[in-house]
PDB file of N, CA, C and O in Angstrom:
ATOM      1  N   UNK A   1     139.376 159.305 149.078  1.00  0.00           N
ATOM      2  CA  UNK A   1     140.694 159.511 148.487  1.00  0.00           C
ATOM      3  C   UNK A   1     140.806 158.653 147.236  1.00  0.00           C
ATOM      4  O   UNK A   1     140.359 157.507 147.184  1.00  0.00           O
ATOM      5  N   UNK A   2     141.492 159.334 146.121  1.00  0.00           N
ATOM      6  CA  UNK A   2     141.561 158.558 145.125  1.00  0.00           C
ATOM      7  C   UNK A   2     142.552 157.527 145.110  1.00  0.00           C
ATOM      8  O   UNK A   2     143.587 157.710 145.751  1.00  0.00           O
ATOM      9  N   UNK A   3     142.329 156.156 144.277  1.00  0.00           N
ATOM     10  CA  UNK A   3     143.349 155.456 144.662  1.00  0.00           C
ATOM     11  C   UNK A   3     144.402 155.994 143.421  1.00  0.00           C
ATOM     12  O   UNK A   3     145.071 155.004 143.126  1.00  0.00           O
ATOM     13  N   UNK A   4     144.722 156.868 142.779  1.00  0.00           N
ATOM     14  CA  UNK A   4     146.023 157.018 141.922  1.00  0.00           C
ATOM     15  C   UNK A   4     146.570 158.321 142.901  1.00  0.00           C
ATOM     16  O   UNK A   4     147.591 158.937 142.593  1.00  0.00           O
ATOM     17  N   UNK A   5     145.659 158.706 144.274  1.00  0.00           N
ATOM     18  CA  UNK A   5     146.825 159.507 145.253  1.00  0.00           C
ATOM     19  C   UNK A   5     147.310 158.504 146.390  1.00  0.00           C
ATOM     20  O   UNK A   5     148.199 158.813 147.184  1.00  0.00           O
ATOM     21  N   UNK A   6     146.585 157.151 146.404  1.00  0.00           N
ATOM     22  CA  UNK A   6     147.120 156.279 147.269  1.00  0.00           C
ATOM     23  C   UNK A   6     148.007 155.773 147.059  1.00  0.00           C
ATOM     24  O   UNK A   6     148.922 155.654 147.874  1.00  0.00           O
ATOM     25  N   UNK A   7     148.015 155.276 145.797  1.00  0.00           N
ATOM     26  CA  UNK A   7     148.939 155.125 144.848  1.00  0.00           C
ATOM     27  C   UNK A   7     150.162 155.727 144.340  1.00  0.00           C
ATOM     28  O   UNK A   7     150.991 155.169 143.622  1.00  0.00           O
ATOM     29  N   UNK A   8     150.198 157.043 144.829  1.00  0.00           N
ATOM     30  CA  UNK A   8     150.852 158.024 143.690  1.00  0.00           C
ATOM     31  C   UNK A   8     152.448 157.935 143.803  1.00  0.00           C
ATOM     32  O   UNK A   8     152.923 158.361 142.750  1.00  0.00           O
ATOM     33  N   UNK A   9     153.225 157.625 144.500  1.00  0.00           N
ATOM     34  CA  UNK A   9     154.661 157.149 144.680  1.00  0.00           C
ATOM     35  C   UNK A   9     154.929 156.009 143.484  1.00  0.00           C
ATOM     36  O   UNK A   9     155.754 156.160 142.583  1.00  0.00           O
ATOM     37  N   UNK A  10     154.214 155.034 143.624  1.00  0.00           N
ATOM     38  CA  UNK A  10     154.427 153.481 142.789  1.00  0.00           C
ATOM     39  C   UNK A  10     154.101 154.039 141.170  1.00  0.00           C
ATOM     40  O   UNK A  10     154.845 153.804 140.218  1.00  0.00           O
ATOM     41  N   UNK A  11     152.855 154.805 141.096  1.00  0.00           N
ATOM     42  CA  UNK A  11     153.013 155.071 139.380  1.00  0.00           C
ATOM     43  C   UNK A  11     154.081 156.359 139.352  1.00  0.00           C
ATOM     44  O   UNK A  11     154.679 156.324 138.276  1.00  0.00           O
ATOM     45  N   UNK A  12     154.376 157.119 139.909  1.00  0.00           N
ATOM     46  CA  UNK A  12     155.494 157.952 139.333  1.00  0.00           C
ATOM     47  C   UNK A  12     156.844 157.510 139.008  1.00  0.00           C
ATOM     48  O   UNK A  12     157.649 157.805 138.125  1.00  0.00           O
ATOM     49  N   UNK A  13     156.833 156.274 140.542  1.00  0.00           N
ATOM     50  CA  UNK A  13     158.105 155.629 140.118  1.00  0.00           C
ATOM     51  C   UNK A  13     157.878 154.490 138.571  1.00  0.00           C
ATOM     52  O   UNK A  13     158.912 154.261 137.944  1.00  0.00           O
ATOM     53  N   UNK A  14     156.850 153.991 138.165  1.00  0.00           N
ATOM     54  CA  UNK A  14     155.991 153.661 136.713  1.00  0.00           C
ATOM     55  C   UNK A  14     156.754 154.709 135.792  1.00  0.00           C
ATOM     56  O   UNK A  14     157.650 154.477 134.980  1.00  0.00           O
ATOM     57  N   UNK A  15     156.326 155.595 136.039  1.00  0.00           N
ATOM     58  CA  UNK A  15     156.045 157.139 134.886  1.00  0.00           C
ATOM     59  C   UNK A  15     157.384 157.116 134.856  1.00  0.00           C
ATOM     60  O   UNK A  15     157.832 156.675 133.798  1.00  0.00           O
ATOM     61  N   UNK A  16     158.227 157.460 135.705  1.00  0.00           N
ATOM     62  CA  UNK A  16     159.921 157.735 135.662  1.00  0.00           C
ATOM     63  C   UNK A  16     160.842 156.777 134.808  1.00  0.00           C
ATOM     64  O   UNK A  16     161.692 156.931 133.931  1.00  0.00           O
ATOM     65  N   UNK A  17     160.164 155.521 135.606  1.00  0.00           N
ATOM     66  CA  UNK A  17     161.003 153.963 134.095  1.00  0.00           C
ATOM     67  C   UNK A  17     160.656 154.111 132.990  1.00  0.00           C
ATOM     68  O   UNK A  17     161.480 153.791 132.133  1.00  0.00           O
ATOM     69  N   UNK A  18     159.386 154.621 132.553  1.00  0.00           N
ATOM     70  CA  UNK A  18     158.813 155.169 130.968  1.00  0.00           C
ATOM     71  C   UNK A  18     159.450 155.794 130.897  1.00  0.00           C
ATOM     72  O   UNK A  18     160.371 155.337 130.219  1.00  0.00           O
ATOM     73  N   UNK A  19     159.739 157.308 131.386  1.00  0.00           N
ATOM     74  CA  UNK A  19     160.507 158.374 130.547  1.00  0.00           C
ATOM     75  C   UNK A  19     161.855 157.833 130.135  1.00  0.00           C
ATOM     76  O   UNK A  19     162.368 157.902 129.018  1.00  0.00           O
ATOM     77  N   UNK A  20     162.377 157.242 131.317  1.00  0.00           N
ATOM     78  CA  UNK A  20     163.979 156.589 130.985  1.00  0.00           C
ATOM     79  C   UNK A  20     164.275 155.947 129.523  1.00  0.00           C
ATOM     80  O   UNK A  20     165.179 156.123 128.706  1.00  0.00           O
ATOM     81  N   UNK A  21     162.854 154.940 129.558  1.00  0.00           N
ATOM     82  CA  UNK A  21     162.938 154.157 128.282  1.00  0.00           C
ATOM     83  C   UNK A  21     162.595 154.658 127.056  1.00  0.00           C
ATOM     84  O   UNK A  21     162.947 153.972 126.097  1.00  0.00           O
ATOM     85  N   UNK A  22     161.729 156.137 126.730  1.00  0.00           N
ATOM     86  CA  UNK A  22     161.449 156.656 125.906  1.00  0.00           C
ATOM     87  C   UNK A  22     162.568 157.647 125.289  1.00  0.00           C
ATOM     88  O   UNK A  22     162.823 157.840 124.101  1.00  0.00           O
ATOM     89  N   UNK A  23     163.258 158.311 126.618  1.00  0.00           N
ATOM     90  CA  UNK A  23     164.518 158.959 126.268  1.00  0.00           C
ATOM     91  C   UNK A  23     166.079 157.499 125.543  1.00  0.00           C
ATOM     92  O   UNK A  23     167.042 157.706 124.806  1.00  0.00           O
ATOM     93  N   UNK A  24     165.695 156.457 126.088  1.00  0.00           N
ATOM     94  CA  UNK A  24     166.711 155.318 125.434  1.00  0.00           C
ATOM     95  C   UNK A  24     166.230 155.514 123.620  1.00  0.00           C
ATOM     96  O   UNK A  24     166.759 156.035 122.637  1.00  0.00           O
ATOM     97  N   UNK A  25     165.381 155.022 123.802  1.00  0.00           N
ATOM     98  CA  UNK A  25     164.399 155.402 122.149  1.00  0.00           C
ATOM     99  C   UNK A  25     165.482 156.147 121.525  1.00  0.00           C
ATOM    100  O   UNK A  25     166.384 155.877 120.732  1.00  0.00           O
ATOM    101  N   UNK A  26     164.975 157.464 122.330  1.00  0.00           N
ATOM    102  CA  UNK A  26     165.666 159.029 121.311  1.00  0.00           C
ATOM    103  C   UNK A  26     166.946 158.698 121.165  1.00  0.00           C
ATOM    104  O   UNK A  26     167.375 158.536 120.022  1.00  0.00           O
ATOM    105  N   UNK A  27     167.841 158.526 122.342  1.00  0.00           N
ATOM    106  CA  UNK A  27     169.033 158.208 122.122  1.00  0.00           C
ATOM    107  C   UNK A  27     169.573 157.042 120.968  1.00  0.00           C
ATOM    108  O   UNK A  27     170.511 157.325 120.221  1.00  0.00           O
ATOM    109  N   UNK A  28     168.880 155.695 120.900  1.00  0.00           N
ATOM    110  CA  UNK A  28     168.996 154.708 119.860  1.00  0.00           C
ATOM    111  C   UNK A  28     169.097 155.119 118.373  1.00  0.00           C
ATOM    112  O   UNK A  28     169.912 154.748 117.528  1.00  0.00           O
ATOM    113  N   UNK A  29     167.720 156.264 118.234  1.00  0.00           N
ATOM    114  CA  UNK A  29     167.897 156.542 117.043  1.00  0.00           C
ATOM    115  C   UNK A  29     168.646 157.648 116.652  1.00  0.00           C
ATOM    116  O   UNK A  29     169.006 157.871 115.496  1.00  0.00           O
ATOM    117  N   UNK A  30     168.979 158.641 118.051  1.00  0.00           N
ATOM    118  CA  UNK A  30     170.375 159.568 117.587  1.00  0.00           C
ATOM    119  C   UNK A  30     171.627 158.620 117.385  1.00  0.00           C
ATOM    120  O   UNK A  30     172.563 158.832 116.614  1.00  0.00           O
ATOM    121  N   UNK A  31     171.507 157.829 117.998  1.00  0.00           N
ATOM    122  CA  UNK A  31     173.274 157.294 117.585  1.00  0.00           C
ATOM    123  C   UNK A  31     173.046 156.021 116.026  1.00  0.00           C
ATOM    124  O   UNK A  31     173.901 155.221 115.645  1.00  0.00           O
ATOM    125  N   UNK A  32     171.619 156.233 115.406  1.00  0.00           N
ATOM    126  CA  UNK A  32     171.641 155.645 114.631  1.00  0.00           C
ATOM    127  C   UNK A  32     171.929 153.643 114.772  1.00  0.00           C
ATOM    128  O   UNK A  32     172.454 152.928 113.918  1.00  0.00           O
ATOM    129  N   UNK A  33     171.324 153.188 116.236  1.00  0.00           N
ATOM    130  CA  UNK A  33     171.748 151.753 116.244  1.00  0.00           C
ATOM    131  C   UNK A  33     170.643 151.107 115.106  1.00  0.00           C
ATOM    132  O   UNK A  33     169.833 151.629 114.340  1.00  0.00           O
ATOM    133  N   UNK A  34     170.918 150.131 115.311  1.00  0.00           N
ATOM    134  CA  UNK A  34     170.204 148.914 114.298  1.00  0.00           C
ATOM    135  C   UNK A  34     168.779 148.930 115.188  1.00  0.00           C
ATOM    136  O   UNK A  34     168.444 149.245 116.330  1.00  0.00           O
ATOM    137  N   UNK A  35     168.111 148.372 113.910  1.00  0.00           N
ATOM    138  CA  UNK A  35     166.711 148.410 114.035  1.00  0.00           C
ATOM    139  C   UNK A  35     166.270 147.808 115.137  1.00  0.00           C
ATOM    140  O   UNK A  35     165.564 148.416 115.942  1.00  0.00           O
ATOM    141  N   UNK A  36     166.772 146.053 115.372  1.00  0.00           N
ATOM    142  CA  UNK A  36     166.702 145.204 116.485  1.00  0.00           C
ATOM    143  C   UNK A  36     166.319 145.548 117.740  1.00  0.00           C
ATOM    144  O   UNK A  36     165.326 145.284 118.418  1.00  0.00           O
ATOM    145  N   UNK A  37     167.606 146.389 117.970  1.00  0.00           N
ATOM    146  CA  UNK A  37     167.806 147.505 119.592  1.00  0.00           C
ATOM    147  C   UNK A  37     166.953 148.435 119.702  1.00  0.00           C
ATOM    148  O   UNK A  37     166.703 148.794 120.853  1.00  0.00           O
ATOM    149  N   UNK A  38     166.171 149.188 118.454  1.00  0.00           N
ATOM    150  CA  UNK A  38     165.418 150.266 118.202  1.00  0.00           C
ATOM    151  C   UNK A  38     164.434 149.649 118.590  1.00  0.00           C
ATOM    152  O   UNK A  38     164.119 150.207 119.641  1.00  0.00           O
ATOM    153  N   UNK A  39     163.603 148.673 118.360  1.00  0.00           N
ATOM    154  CA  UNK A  39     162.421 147.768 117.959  1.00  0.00           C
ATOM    155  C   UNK A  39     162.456 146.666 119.358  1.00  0.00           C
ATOM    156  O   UNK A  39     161.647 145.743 119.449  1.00  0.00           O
ATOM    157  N   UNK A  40     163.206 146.855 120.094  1.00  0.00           N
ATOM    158  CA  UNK A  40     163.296 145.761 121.646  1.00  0.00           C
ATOM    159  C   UNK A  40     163.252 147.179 122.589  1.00  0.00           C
ATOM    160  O   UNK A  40     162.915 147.072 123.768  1.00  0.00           O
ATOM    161  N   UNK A  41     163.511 148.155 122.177  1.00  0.00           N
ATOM    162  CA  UNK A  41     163.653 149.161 123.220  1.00  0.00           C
ATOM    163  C   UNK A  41     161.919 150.013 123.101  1.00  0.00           C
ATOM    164  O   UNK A  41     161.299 150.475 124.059  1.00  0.00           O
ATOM    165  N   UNK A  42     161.548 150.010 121.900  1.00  0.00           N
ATOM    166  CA  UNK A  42     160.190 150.310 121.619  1.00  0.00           C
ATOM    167  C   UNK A  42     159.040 149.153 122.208  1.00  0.00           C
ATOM    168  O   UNK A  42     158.080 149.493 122.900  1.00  0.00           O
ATOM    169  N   UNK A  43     159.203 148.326 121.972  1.00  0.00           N
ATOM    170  CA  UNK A  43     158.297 146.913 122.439  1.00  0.00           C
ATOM    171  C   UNK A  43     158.384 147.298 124.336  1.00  0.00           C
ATOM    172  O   UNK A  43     157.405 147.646 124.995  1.00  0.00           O
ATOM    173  N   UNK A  44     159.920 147.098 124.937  1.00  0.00           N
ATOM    174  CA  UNK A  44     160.002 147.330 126.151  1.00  0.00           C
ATOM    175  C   UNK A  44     159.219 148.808 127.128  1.00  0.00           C
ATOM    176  O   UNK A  44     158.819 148.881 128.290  1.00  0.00           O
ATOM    177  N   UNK A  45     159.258 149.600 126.244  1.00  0.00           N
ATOM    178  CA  UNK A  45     158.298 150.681 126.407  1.00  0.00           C
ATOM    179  C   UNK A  45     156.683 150.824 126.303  1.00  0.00           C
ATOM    180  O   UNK A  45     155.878 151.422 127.017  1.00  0.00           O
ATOM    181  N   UNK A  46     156.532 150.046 125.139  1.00  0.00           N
ATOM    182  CA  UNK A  46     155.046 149.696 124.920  1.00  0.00           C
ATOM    183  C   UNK A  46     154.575 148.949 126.152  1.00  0.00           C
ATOM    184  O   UNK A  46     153.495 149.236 126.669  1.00  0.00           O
ATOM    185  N   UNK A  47     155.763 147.508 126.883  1.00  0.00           N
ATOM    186  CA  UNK A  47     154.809 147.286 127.664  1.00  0.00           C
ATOM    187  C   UNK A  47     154.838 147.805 129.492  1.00  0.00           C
ATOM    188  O   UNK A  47     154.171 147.640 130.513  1.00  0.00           O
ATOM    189  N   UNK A  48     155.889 148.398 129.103  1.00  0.00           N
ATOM    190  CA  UNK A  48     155.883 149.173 130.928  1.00  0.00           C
ATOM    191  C   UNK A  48     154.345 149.888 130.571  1.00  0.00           C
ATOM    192  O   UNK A  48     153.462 149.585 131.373  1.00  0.00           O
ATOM    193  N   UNK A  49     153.889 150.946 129.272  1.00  0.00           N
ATOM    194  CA  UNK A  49     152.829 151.853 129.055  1.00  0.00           C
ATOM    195  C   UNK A  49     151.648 150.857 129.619  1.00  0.00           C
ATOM    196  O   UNK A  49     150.868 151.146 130.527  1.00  0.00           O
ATOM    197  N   UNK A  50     151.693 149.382 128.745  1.00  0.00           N
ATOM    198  CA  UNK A  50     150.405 148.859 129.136  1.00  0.00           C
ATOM    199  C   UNK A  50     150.511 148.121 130.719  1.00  0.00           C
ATOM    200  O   UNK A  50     149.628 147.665 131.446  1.00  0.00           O
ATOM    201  N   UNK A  51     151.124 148.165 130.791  1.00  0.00           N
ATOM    202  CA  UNK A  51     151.320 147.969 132.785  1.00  0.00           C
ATOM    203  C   UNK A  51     150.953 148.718 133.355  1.00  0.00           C
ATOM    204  O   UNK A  51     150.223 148.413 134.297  1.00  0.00           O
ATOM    205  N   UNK A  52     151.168 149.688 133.171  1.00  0.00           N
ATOM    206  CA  UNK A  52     150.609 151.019 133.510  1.00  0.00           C
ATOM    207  C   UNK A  52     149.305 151.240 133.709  1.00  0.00           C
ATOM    208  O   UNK A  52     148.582 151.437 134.684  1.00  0.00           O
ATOM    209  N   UNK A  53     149.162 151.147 132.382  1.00  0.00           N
ATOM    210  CA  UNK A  53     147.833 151.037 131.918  1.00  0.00           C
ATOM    211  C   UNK A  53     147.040 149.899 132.835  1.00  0.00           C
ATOM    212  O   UNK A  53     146.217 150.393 133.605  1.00  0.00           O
ATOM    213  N   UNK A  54     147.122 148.913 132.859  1.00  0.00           N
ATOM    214  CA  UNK A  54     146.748 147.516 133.808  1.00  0.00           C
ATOM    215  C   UNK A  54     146.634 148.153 135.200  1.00  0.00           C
ATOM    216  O   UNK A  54     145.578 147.843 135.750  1.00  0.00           O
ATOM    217  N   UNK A  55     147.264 148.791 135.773  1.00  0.00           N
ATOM    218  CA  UNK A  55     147.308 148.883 137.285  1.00  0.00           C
ATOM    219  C   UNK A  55     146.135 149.753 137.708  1.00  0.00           C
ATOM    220  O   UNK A  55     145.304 149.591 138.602  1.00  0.00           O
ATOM    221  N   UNK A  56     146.337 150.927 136.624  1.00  0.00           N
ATOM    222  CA  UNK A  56     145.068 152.071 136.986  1.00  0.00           C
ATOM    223  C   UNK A  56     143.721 151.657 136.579  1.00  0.00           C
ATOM    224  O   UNK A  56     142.759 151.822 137.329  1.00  0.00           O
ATOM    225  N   UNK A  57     143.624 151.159 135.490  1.00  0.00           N
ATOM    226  CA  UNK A  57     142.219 150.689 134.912  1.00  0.00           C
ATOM    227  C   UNK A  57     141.958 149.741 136.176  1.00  0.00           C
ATOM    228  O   UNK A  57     140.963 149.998 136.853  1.00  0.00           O
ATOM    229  N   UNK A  58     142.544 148.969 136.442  1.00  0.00           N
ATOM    230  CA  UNK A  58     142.096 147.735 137.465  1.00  0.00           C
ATOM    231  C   UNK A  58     141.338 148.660 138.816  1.00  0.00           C
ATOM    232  O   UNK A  58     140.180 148.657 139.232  1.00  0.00           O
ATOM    233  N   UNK A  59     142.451 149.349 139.213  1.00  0.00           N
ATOM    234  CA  UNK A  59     142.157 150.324 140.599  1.00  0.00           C
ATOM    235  C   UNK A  59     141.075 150.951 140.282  1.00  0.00           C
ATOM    236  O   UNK A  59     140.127 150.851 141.060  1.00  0.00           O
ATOM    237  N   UNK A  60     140.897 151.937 138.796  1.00  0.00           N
ATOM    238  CA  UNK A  60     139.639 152.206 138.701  1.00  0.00           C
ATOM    239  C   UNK A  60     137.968 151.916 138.483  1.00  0.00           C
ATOM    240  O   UNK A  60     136.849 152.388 138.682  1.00  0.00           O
ATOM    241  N   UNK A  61     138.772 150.662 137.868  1.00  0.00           N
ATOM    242  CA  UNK A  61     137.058 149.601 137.971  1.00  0.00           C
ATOM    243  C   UNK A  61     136.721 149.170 139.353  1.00  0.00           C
ATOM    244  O   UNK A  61     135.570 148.894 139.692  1.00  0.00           O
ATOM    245  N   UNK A  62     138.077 149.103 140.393  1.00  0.00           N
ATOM    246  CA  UNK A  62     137.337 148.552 142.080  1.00  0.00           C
ATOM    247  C   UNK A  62     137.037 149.430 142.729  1.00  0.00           C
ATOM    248  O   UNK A  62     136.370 149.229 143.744  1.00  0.00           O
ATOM    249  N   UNK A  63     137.387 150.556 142.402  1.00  0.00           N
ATOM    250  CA  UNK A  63     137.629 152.130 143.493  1.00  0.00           C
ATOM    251  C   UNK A  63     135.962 152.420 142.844  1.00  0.00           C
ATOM    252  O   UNK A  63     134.919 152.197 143.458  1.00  0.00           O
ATOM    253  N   UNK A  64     136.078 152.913 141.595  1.00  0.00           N
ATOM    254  CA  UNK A  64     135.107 153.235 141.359  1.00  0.00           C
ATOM    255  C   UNK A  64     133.491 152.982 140.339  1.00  0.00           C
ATOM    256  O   UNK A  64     132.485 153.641 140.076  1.00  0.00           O
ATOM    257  N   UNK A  65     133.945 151.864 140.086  1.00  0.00           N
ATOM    258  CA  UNK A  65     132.802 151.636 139.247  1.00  0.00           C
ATOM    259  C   UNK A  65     132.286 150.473 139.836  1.00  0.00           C
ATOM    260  O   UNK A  65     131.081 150.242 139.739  1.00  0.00           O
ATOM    261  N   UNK A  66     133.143 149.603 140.519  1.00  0.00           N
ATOM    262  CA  UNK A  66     132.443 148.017 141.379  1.00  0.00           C
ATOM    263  C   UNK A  66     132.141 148.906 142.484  1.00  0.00           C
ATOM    264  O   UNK A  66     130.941 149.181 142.469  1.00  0.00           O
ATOM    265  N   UNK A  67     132.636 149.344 143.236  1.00  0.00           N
ATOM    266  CA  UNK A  67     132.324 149.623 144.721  1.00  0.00           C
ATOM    267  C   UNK A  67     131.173 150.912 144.550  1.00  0.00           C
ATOM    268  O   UNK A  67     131.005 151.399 145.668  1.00  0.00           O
ATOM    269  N   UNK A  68     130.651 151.348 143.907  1.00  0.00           N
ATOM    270  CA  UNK A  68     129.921 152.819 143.539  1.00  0.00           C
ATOM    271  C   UNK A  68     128.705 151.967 142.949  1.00  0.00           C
ATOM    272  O   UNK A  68     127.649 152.300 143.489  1.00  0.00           O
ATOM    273  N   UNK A  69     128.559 150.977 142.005  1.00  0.00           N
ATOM    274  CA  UNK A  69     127.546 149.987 141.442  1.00  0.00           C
ATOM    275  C   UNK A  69     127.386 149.758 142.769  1.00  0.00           C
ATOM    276  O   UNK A  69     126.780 150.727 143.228  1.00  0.00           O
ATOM    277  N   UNK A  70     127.628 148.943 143.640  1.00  0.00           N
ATOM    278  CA  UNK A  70     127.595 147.931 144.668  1.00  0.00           C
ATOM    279  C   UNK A  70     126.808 148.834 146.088  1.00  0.00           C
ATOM    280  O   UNK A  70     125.879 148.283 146.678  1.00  0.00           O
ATOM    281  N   UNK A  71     127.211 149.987 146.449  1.00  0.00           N
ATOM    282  CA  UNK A  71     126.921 151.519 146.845  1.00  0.00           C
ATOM    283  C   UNK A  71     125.653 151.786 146.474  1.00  0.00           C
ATOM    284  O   UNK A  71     124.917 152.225 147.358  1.00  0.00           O
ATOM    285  N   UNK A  72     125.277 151.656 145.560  1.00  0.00           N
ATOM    286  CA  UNK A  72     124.303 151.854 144.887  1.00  0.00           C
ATOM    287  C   UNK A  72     124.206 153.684 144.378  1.00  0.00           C
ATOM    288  O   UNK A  72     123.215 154.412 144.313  1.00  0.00           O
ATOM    289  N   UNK A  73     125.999 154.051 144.015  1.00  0.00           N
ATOM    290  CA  UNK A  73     125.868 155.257 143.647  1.00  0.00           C
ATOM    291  C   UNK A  73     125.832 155.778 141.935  1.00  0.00           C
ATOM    292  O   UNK A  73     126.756 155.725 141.124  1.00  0.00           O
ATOM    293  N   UNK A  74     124.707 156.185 141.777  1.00  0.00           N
ATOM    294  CA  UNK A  74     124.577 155.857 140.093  1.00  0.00           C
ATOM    295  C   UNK A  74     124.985 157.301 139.798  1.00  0.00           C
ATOM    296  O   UNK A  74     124.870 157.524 138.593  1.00  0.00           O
ATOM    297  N   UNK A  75     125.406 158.318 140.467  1.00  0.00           N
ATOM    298  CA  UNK A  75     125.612 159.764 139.756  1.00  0.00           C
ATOM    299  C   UNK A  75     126.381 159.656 138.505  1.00  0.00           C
ATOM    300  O   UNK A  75     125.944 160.053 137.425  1.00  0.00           O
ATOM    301  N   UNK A  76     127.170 159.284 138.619  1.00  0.00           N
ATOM    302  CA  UNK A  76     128.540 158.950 137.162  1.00  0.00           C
ATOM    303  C   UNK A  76     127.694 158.061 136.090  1.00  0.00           C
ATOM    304  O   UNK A  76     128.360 157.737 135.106  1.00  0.00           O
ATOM    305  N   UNK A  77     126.560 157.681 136.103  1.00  0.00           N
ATOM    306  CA  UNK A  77     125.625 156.798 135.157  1.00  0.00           C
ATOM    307  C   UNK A  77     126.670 154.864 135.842  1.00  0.00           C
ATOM    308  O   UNK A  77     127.268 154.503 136.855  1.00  0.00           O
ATOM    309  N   UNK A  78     126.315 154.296 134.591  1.00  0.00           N
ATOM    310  CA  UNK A  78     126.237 152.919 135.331  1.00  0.00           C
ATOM    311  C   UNK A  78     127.820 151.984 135.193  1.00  0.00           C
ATOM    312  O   UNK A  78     128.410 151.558 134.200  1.00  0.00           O
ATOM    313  N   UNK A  79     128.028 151.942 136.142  1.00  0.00           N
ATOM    314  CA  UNK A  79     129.463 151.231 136.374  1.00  0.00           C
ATOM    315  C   UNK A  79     130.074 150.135 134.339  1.00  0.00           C
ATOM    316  O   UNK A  79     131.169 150.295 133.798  1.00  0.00           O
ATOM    317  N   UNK A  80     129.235 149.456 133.939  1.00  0.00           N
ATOM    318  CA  UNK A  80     129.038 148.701 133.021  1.00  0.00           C
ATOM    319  C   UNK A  80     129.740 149.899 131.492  1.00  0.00           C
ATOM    320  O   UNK A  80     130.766 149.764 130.826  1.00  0.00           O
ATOM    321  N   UNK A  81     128.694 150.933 131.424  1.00  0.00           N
ATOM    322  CA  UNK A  81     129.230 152.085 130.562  1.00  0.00           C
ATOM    323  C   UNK A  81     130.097 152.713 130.768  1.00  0.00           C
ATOM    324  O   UNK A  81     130.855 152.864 129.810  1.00  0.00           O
ATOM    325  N   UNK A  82     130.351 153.187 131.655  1.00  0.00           N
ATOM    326  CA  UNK A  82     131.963 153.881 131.893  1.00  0.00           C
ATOM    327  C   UNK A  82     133.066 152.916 131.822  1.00  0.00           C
ATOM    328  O   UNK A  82     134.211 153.326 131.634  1.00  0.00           O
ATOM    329  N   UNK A  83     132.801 151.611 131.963  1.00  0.00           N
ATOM    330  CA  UNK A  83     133.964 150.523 131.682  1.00  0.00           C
ATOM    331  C   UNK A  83     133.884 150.611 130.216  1.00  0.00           C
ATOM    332  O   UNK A  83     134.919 151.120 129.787  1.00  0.00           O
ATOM    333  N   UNK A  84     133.014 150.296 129.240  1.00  0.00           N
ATOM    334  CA  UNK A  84     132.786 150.024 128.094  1.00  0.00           C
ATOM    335  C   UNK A  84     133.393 151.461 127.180  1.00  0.00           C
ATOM    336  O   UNK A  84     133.898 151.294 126.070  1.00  0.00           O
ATOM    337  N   UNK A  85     133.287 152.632 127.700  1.00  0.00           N
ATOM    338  CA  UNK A  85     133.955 154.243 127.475  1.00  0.00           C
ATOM    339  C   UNK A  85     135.220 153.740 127.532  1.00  0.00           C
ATOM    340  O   UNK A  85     135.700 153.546 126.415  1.00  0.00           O
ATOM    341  N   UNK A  86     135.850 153.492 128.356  1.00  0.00           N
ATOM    342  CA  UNK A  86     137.506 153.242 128.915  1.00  0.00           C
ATOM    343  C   UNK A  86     138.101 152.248 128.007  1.00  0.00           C
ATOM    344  O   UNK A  86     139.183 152.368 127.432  1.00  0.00           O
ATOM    345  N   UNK A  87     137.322 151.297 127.940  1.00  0.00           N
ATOM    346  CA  UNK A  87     137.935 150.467 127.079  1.00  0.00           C
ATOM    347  C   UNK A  87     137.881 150.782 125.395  1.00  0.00           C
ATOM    348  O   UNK A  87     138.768 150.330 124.671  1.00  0.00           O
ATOM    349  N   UNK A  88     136.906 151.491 124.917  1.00  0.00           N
ATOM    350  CA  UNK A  88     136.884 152.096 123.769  1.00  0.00           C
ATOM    351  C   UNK A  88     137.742 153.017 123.677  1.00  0.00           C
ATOM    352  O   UNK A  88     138.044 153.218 122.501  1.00  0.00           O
ATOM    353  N   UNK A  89     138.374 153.797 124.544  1.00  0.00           N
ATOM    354  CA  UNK A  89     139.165 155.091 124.343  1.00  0.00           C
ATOM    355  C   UNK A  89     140.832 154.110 124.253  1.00  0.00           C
ATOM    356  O   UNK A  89     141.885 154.298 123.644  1.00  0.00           O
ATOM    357  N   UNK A  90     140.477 153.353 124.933  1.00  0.00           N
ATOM    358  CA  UNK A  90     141.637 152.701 124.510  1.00  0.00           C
ATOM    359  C   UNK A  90     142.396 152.080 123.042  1.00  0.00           C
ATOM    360  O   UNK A  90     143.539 152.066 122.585  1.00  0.00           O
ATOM    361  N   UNK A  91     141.160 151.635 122.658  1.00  0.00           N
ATOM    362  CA  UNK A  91     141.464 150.833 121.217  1.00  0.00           C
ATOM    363  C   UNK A  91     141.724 151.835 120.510  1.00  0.00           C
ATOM    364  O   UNK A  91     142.402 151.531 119.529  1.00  0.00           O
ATOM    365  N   UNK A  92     141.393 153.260 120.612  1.00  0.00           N
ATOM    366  CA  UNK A  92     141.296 154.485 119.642  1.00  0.00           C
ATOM    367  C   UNK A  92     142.452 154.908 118.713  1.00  0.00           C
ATOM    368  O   UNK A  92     142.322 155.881 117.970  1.00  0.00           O
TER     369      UNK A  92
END
């Protein structure tokens, strides 16, 4: 079982506080507030995303790339490169 279906309650309830805060966004800049509120409500969004981000990458380096190295299951190629992929797609 994957852990983002073991998981899957805790990141939706994740995913749901993002949308809230992304729809605050839209709303900020429909009612035209000041930049401040625009720019604390954007930052606050950026980091629920990288929390996000933090929880699954973590789960996916133990679920599957430590415990599958360790397994000694090399089908997916080598635990080391698929981390080094993930983290490049990130900086992108």
């Amino acid at each position: 079982m994957s852990h983002t279906v073991r998981e899957k309650q805790k990141l939706l309830n994740r995913i749901r506080r993002i949308k809230g805060q992304v729809e605050a966004i839209e709303r900020a800049l429909e009612e035209e507030r000041g930049c401040n509120d625009i720019l604390q409500q954007i930052t606050s969004c950026r980091g629920a995303m990288n929390g996000l981000l933090a929880v699954v990458l973590e789960d996916h380096i133990r679920t599957h790339l430590v415990d599958a190295e360790e397994a000694g299951d090399g089908r997916d190629g080598s635990a080391t490169e698929q981390l080094i992929e993930v983290v490049h797609s990130y900086f992108k």
